[in-house]
C-alpha positions in Angstrom: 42.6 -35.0 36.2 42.0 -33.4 32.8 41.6 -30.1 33.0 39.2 -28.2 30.4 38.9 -24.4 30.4 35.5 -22.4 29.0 37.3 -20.5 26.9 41.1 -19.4 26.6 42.7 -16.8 24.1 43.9 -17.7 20.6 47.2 -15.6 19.9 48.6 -15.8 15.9 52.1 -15.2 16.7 52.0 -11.7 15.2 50.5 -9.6 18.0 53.7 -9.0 20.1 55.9 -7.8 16.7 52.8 -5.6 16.5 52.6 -4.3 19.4 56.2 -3.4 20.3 55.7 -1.4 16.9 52.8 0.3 18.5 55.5 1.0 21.8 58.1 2.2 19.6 55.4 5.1 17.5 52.2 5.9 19.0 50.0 4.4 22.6 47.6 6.7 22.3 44.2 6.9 20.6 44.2 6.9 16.9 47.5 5.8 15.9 48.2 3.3 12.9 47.1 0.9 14.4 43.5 2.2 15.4 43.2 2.5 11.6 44.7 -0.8 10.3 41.7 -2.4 12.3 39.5 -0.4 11.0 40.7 -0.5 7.8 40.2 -4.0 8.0 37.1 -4.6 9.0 35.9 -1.9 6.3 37.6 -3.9 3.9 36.5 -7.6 5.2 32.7 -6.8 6.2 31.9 -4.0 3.8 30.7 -1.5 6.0 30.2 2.0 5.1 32.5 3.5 8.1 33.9 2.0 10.9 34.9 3.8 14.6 36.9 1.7 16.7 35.6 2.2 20.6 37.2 1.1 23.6 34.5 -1.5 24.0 31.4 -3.0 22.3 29.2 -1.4 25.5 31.1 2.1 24.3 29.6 1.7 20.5 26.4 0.8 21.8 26.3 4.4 24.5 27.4 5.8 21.1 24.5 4.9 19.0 21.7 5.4 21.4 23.5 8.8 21.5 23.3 8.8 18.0 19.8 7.8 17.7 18.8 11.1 19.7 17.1 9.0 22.5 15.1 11.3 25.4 13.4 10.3 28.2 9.6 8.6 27.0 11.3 7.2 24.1 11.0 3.2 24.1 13.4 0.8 22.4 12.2 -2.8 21.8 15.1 -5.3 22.2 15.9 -8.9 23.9 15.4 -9.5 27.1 18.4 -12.3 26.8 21.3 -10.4 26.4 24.0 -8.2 28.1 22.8 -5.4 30.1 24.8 -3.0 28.1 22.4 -3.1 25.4 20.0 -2.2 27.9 22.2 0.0 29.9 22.9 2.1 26.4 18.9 3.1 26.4 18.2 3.8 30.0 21.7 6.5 29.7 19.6 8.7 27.5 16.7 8.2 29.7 14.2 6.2 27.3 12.8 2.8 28.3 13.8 -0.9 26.8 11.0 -2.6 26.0 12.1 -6.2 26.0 10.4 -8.6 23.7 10.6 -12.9 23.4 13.3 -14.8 21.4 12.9 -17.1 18.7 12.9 -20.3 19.8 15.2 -21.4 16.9 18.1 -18.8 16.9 17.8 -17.6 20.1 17.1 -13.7 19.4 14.8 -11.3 18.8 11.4 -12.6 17.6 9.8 -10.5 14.5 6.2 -11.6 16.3 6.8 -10.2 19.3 8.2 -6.9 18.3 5.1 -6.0 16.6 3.6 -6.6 19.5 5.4 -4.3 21.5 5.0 -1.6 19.1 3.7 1.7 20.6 3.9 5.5 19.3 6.5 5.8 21.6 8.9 3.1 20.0 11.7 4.8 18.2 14.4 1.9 17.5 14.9 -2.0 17.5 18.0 -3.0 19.1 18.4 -6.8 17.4 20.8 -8.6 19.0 22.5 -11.3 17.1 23.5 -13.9 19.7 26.0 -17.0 19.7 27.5 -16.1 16.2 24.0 -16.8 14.6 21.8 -13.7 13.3 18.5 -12.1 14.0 15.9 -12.5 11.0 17.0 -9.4 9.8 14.4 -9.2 7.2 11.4 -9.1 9.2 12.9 -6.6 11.2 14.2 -4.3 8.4 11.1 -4.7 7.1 9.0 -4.0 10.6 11.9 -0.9 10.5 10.5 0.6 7.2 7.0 0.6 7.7 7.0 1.8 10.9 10.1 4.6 10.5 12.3 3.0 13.0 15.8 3.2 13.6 17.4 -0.2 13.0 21.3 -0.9 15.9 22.4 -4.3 15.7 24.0 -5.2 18.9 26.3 -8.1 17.0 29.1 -7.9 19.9 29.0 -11.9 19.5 28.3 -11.8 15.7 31.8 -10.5 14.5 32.2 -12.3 11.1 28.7 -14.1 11.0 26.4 -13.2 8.4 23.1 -13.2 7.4 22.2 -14.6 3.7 25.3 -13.8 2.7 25.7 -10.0 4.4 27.8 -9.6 7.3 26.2 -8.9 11.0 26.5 -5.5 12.0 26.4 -4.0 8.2 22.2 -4.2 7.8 21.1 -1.6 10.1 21.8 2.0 10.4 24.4 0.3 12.6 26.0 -2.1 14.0 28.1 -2.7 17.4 30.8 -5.1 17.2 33.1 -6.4 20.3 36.6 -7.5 21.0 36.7 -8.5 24.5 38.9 -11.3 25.6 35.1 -13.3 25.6 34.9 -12.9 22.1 36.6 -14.9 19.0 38.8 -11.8 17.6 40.5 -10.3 20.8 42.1 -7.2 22.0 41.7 -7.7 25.9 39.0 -4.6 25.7 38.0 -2.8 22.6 35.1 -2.2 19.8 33.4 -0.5 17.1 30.7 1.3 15.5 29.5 1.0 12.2 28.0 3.7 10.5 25.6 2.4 7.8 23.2 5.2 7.2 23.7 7.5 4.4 22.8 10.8 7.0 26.1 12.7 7.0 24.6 14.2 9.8 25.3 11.4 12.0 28.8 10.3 10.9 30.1 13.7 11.6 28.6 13.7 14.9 29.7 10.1 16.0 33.4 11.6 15.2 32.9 14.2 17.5 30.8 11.9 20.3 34.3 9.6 20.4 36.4 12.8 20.6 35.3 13.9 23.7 32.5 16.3 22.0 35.2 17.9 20.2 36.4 18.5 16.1 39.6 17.1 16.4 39.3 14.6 13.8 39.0 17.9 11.6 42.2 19.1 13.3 43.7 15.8 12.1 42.4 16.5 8.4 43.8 19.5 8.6 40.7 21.5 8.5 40.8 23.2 10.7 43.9 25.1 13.2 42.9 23.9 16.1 40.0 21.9 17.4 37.3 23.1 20.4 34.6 21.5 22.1 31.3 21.7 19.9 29.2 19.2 21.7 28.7 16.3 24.1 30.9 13.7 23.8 33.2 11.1 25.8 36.6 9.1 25.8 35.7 6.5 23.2 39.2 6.0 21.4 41.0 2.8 22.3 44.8 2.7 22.9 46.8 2.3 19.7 48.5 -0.9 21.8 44.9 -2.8 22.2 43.9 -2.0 18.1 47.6 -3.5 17.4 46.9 -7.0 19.2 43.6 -6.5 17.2 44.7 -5.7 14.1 46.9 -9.0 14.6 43.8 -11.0 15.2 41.8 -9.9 11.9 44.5 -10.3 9.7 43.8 -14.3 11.3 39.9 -14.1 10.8 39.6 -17.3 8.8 42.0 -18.9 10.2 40.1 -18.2 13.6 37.0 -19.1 12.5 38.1 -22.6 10.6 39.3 -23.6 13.8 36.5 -22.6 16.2 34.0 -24.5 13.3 36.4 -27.4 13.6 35.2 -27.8 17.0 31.7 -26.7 16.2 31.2 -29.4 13.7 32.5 -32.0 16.5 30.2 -31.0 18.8 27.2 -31.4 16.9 28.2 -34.5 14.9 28.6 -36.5 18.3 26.0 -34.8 20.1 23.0 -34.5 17.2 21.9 -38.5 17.3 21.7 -38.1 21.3 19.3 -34.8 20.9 16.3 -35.7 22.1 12.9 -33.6 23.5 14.6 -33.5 26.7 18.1 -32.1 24.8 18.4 -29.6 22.1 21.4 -28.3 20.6 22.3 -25.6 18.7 21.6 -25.8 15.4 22.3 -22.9 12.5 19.4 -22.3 10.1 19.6 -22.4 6.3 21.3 -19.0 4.9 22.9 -18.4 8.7 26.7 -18.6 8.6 27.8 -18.6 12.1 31.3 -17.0 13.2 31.1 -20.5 16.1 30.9 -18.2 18.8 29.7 -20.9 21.5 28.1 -24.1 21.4 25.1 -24.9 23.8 23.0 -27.1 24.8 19.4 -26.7 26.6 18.4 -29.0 28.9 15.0 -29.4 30.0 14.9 -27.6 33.3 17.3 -25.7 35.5 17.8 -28.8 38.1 18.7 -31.1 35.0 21.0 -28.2 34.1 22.5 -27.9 37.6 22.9 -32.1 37.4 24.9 -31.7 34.1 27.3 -28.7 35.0 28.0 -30.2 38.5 28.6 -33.5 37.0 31.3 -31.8 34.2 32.9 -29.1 36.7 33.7 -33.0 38.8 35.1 -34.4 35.7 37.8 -31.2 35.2 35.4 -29.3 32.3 34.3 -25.8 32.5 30.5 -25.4 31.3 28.4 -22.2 31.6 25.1 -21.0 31.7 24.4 -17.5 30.0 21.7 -14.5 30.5 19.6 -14.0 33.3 16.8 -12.7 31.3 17.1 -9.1 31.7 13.4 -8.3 32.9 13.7 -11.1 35.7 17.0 -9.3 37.0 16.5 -7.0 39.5 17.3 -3.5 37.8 14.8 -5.4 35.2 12.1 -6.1 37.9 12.3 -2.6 38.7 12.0 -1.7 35.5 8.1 -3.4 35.8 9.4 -7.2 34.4 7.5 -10.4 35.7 8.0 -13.7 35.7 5.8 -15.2 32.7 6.4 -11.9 30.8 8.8 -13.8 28.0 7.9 -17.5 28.1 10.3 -19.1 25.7 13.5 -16.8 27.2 12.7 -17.9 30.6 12.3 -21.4 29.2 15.5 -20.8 27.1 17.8 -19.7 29.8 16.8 -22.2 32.7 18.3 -24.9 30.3 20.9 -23.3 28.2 24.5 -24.7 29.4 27.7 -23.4 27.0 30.5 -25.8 26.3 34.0 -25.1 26.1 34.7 -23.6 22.9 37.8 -21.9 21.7 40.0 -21.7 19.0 43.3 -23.6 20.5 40.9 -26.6 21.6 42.4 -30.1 20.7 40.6 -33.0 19.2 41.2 -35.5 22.1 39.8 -32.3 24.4 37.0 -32.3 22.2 36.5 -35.8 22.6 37.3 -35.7 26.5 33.8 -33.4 26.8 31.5 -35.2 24.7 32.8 -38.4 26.1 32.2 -36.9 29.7 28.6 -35.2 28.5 27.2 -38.5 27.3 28.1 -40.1 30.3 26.3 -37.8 32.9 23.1 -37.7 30.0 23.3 -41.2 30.3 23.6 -41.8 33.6 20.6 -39.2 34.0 18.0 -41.2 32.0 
């Protein structure tokens, strides 16, 4: 029988040269390597600064550290998401507030953040899911007016943008990801952008990633030897992960013209099917995605269930995402309901996630829709 993975890692070719250079120099943090990557993502996204982490949950414990986040502080974010966006608020000891989804793009309604707005509120926390972005306008906007912090949480959103801006360059930051999960890879690893003008900040997220101390002025040379000034943690990936990454972004397009090759498959075969009992993913007018993941949303959790069983028996891999955040258990205790977040609860008992990944062949492609239209089918 066929086999179909979820997802499997796309390797260039270049990564091992690169990393047995890494071997032969420097393993540790902050090597060439560390700042190759981040020279390159400076140099494809336009970001102000760029601090590679050890992981996209690292930037995001960065920035709420940045933010200055104490305990009575609220954040308004997704409830559909990973928990370390949530898990980055709740460090510091301030609360997420977790708000509905937008129905078309799957993230963080601009509606239902003003909603949620209290005194208290001192950040949004958009996060940009699938490879498609947040209206970032409305929330930029909401940001302004209310004198809000603005972290984009765009661990999925690495190369997407948003009319024509890339995701994680809009707020005062941006998190990005390189988890094996993810389309650019280094096993583990991530970053912080640094957006905001307040000098203040950048010189404190150098220290933060330094284990509270000023050795990146050691490094410059400015001073004779560095000390602990503050609170800070490990945050520097290996110079052997940022050289399998650095491999990976030199192949960005390339990357991403594959994973839309499959993308565009997808929703060709899939788009005349779509019906009131199947949607699809579909990326608005102005969104271009990175093809993170395709999905599909069924129209209840059995039907779901039906669907996955009857792929998983045909040799294909198909996932559900989130639990919603405020229905999991830390988010129950947290005082989430059922019938808090109507259209994420209705959103994730139907969402399923088809194999997507960059190495994927055309008759594999075809092997899943053929399979997919079968069981719909067969279901009617």
């Amino acid at each position: 029988m066929v086999q179909i993975p979820f997802n499997q890692p796309y390797y260039t070719g270049q990564e091992i040269e690169y990393i047995q250079d890494a071997l032969a120099k420097r393993t540790s943090g902050d090597g060439i390597y560390t700042q190759k990557a981040a020279e390159l993502i400076e140099e494809r996204i336009g970001c102000r600064r760029v601090l590679m982490t050890t992981s996209g949950t690292h930037a995001l414990e960065m920035a709420a550290n940045l933010l200055g986040l104490r305990p009575g502080d609220e954040v308004i974010m997704p409830s559909y998401t990973f928990p370390s966006t949530a898990n980055s608020i709740l460090m510091y000891g301030a609360k997420p507030v977790f708000a509905d989804i937008d129905e078309r793009t799957l993230t963080l309604d601009p509606d239902d953040v003003i909603r949620k707005l209290t005194p208290r509120v001192k950040a949004i926390f958009p996060v940009h899911y699938g490879g498609v972005a947040c209206n970032m306008d409305r929330i930029m906007e909401i940001a302004r007016c209310h004198k809000l912090l603005v972290v984009e949480d765009a661990a999925q959103g690495v190369n997407a943008k948003y009319h024509e801006k890339y995701l994680g360059t809009l707020g005062d930051m941006g998190c990005l990801s390189f988890h094996a999960t993810k389309n650019y890879i280094s096993g583990e690893g991530g970053a912080l952008l640094v957006n905001t003008t307040n000098e203040a900040i950048w010189e404190k997220a150098k220290v933060i990633r330094q284990k509270g101390t000023d050795r990146e002025r050691f490094l410059q040379g400015e001073v004779e030897q560095y000390s602990w000034v503050d609170w800070g943690s490990n945050y520097t990936p290996s110079d052997l992960l940022m050289a399998l990454l650095s491999a990976q972004l030199e192949a960005m397009d390339e990357i991403t013209a594959l994973r839309k090759k499959i993308y565009d498959f997808y929703y060709e075969k899939l788009a005349t099917f779509a019906k009131e009992s199947l949607r699809i993913i579909k990326i608005p007018l102005g969104y271009d995605s990175n093809y993170h993941l395709f999905y599909i949303i069924l129209s209840s959790s059995q039907e779901r269930l039906r669907v996955q069983k009857g792929l998983k028996e045909k040799g294909i891999d198909a996932f559900t995402h989130f639990v919603p955040l405020h229905l999991s258990p830390m988010g129950q205790s947290l005082g989430g309901w059922v019938g808090q977040l109507p259209v994420t609860e209705r959103v994730s008992a139907g969402l399923l996630r088809l194999p997507l990944y960059a190495g994927m062949t055309r008759p594999e492609c075809e092997y899943v829709v053929k399979a997919l239209l079968e069981i719909l089918t067969k279901g009617n």
